[in-house]
N, C-alpha and C positions, 0 to 999 in steps of 0.2 A: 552698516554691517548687515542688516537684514535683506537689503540688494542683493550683497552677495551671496548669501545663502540663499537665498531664489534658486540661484544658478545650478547650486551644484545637486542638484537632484534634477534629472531629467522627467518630466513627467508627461511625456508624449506615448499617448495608447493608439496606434491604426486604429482598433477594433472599434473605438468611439466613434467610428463615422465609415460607411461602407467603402471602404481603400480597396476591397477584393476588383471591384470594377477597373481600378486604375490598376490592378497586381497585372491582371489580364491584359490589360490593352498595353501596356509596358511592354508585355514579352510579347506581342502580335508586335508592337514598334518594334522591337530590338532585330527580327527579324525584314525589316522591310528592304527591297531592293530598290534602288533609283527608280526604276518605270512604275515601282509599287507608290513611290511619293506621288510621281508624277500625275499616275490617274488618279490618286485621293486628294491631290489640290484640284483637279478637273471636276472632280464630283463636288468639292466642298465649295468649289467657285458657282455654280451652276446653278439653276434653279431644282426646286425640293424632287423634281420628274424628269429626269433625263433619258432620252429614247438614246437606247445603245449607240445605235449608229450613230448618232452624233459624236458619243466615246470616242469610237471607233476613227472618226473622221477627225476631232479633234487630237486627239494621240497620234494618229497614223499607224494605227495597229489593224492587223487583220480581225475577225472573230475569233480563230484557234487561236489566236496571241490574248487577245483581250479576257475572253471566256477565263482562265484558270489564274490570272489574275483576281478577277472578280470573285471569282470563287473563296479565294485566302482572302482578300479584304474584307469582304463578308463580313467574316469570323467576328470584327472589332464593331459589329453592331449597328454600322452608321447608315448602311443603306441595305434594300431588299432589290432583288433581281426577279420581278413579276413578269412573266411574256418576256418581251423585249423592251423593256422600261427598268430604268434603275428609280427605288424609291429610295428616298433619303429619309431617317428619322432629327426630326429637328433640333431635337434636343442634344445628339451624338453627333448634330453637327457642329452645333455651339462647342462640345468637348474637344472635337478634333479640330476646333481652326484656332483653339490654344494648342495644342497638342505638335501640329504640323510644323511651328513656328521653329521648333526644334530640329529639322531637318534642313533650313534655310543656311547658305554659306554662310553672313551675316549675324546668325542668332548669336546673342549674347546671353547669355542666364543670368539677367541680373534681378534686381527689385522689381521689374516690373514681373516679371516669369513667379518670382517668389510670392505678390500678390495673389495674380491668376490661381500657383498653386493653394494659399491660405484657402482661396475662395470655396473651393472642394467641401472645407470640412462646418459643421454645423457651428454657424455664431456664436451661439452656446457652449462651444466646448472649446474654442480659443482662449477667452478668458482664463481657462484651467489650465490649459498647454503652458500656456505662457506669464501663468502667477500675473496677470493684468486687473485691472478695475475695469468690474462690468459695464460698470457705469461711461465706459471712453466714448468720445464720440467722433474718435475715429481708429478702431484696433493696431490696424496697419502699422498708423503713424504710431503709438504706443511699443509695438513693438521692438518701429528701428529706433525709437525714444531709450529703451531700457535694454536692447543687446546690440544693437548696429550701429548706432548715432555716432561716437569715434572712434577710432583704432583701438586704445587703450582700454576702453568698454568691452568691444569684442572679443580683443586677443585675450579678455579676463573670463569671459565666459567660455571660450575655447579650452581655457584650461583648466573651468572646474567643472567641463561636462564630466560625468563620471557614468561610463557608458558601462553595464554588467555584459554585453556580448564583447566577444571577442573581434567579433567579425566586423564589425562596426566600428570598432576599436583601430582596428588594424589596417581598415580603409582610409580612413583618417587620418593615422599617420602614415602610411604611404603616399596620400594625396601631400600634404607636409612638407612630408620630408623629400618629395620629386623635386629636380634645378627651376622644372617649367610650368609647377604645379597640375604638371594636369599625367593621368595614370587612366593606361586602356583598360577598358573593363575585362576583359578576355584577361586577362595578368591575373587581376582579383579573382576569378570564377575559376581559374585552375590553382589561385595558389590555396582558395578556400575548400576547393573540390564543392562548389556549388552548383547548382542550379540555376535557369535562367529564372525563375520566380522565385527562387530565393536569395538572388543578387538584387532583382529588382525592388524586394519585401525591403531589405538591406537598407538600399540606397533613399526608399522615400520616407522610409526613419530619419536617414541625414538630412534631405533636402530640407523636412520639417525642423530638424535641430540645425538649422546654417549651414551643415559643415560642407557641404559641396552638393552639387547638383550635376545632374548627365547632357552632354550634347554628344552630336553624332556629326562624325567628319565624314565625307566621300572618298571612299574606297574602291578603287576599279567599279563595280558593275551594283555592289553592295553601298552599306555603313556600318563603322566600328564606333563604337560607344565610347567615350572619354569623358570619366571623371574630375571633375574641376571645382573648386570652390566657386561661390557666387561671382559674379561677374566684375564687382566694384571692390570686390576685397582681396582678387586677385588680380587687379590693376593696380590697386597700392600696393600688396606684396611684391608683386614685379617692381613697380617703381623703386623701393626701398632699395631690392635686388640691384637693379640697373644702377642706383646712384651710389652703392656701397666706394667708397674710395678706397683705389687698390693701393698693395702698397706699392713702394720702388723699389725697382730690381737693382739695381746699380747703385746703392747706398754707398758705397767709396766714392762714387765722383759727387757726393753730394758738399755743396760749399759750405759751410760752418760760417752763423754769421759772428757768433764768438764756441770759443772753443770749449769754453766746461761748462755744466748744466746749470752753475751756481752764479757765470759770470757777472751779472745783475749785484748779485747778493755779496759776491768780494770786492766789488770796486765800493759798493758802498762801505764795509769794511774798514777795508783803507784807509777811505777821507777821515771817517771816524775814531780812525786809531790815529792819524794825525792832529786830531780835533784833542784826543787823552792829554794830548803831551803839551797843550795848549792853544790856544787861537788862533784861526785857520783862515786864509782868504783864497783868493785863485790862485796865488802865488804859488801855493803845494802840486801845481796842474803837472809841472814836468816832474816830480819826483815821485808822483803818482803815476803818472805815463809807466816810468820806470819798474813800479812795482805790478803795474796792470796794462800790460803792453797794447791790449785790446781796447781800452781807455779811449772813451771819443768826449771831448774835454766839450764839446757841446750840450754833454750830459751832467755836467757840472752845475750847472744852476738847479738842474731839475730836481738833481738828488739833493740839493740844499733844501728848497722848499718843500720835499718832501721828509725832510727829518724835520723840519719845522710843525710838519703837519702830525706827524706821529710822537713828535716830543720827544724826539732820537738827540735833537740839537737846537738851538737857542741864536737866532741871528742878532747881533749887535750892529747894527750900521753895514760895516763889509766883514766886519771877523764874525764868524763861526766858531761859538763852543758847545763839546758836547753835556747831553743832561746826566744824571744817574741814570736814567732809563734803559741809555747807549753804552755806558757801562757792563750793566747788566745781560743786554743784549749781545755784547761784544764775548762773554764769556761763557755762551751756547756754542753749538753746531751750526754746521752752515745747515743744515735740514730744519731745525731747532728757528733757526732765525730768519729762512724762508716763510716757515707756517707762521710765524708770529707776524709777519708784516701780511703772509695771506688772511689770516682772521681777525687782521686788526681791525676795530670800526670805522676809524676814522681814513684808511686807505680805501681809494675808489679807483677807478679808470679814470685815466687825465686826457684830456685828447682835445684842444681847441677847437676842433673841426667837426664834433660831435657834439649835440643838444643835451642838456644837461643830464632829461628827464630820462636818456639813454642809458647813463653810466651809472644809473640807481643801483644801488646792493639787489635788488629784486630781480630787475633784468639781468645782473652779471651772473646773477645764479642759475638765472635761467639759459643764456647763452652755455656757460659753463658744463651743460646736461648734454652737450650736441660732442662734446668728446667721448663719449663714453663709446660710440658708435668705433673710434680708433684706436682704443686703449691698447690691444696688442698688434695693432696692424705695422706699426713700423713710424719709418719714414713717407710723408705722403704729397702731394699738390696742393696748396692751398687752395687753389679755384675748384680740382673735386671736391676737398671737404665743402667749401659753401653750397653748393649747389644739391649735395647731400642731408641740408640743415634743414628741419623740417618743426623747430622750437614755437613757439606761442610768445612773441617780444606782445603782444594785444592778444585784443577779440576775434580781432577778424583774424587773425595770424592762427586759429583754433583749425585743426583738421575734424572737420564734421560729412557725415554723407548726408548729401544735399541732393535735392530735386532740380533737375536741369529740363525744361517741358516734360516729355516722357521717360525722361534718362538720369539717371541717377550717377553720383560718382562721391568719392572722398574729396572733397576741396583742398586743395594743399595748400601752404600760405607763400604768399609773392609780396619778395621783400624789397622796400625802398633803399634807392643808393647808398642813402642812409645807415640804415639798416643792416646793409652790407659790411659794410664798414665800419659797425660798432662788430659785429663778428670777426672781420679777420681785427680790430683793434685787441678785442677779445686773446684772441691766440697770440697776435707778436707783439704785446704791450703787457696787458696786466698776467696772463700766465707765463709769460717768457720773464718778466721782472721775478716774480716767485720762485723759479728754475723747475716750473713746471711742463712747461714745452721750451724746446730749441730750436731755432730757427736757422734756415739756410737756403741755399739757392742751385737748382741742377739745372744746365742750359739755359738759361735766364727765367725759368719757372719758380717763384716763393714755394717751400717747402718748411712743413716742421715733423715734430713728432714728439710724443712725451716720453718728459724725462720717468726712472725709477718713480720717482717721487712722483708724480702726474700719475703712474700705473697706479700707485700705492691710493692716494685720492680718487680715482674715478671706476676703479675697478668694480666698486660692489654699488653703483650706482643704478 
């Protein structure tokens, strides 16, 4: 609990550490044209004394072209124009060859950019920014330890930023709430009637609180600025996006593999009400047919040893009678008598073809969390929902952002065939048994969807 309260007070000050320099060179970048990149990666590639001409010959620009160039680049402090020599200051160039990065077709804003920026602010006052232990001995990693490490971390801290501007407020959720995550700055700056340094004051509040960060696309002759979330968190969000399973348009030609949501739960019924009236063997198979037309008499054994297992019914040799239990049973609702075999203890996943240690109460439950993702979607494909399942059946199975050399990303979990197959067992076995989901088939594609009863369980999940 004290984790969380971390969270929800922001306590990010610029003024603790000189940001005015970056206010500045912000609005000098937000301004730059292509040729203006162009000759600041030439200077910043170069040695610390470059004789113009060389400029000049390496750009292919005249003097009158080059000259007023140099002039506005100036401005951003990295070099001095003595005679006909450019001087470069050292230190402004270390700034700007982070800085540039962000002009490259290429760039991504992710962890690594988010470093370089930490790096700005005094060692000293990270620790506070970020409710950390002085003591770390590696800040960074403490960071993406306690707000980035995975999904469910972040998206909690996103949501108990409690930002008191507006402005900041409201970039955020437009950044959010955009299809493609990502919002031109030119949008914000007129919808706020801003300024260019007071968009950019704005924005390196967020970049320091996660919530998004700037690159710049090429635009004819210029660049326009595009707000985005970091780089790795808006590749999971996309992903999620991309793997959402739609629903189906064409839900009448969908095949019904039985036709009411309870059929599981009435053919057990049935047997059992033929069990009341006294002992019961296969023999009942065709008069059961009759009452349960959908009835695949192959299922006959299974629901025996399963009322065996739930003490529904009591096998003698070949006859079957029912317990009091099934009595009791018999004299609920079909919704009533669903949930009671759903929360029984002793009902699991049955599946000879799956490893024991799969069909655990632990892991069904946990499979069981990957519906919530369709609870009003409909009818759907069964191979998008798996593909959309993004659950922890393990360790490794955990979505963490991870160090990849210099690149960083959310790992998502890659599931054995296995594995696969304990999930759709998941869907057209034990929640299709409960009349949780219904099962069917459109152009030979597996399809389900839940039932009422399935909405009513996983809705507030």
């Amino acid at each position: 609990m004290a984790e969380i309260a971390t969270f929800r007070k922001n306590k990010i000050e610029l003024k603790e550490y000189d940001y005015s320099k970056d206010i500045r060179n912000r609005v000098l970048m937000a301004q730059f044209t292509i040729l203006d990149v162009e000759t600041l990666e030439e200077i910043l590639y170069s040695s610390l004394r470059i004789p113009v001409s060389v400029l000049q010959k390496n750009l292919d620009l005249g003097g009158q072209d080059l000259s007023p160039i140099l002039e506005r680049l100036s401005k951003t402090g990295l070099f001095k124009v003595v005679a006909d020599h450019v001087l470069v200051d050292k230190e402004m160039r270390k700034y700007y060859e982070f800085q540039i990065l962000k002009f490259e077709d290429d760039f991504k804003p992710g962890m690594e950019y988010l470093q370089g920026l930490l790096r700005k602010v005094p060692i000293h006052i990270l620790p506070i920014w970020y409710s950390i232990s002085r003591t770390s001995n590696n800040i960074f990693e403490s960071i993406v330890e306690k707000y980035l490490e995975t999904p469910q971390i972040f998206q909690r801290y996103l949501m108990d930023l409690n930002f008191s501007d507006p402005v900041q407020k409201g970039i955020m959720t437009a950044v959010y709430q955009s299809p493609n995550y990502e919002v031109d700055a030119r949008d914000i700056i007129k919808k706020f009637d801003l300024t260019q340094e007071e968009f950019e004051e704005h924005m390196l509040h967020l970049e320091f609180s996660f919530v998004g960060c700037i690159k710049y696309i090429k635009e004819k002759k210029a660049f326009k600025q595009i707000i985005t979330p970091f780089h790795e968190w808006k590749d999971y969000l996309c992903h999620v996006r991309d793997t959402e399973p739609s629903s189906i348009i064409d839900v009448e030609k969908v095949k019904r593999f039985k036709t009411s949501n309870f059929a599981v739960i009435e053919e057990m019924s049935a047997i059992l009400e033929f069990a009341k009236k006294g002992p019961i063997t296969e023999a009942i198979i065709p008069s059961l047919k009759k009452k349960c037309p959908e009835f695949d008499e192959n299922d006959f054994s299974y629901y025996i040893k399963k009322f065996c297992t739930l003490n529904l019914a009591d096998q003698n040799e070949k006859e079957i009678v029912c317990t009091s239990d099934s009595v009791e049973w018999l004299k609920t609702d079909l919704i009533d008598r669903a949930l009671y075999l759903y929360r029984h203890p002793l009902n699991y996943l049955e599946d000879p073809k799956l490893p024991d240690e799969l069909c655990s109460h632990r892991h069904l439950r946990e499979a069981e969390k990957s519906i919530c993702r369709v609870v009003n979607t409909g009818w759907v494909f069964l191979d998008n929902f798996i593909k959309a399942i993004f659950i922890p059946l393990k360790e490794d199975h955990m979505i963490k952002l991870v160090r990849l050399g210099r690149t960083w990303k959310y790992r998502l979990p890659e599931y054995s065939e296995k594995e696969i197959a304990f999930f759709k067992a998941v869907i057209q076995n034990w929640l299709f048994e409960q009349g949780i989901t219904a099962l069917g088939s459109l152009e030979g594609r597996e399809c389900f969807t839940l039932t009422p009863l399935g909405q009513d369980l996983f809705s507030n999940e």
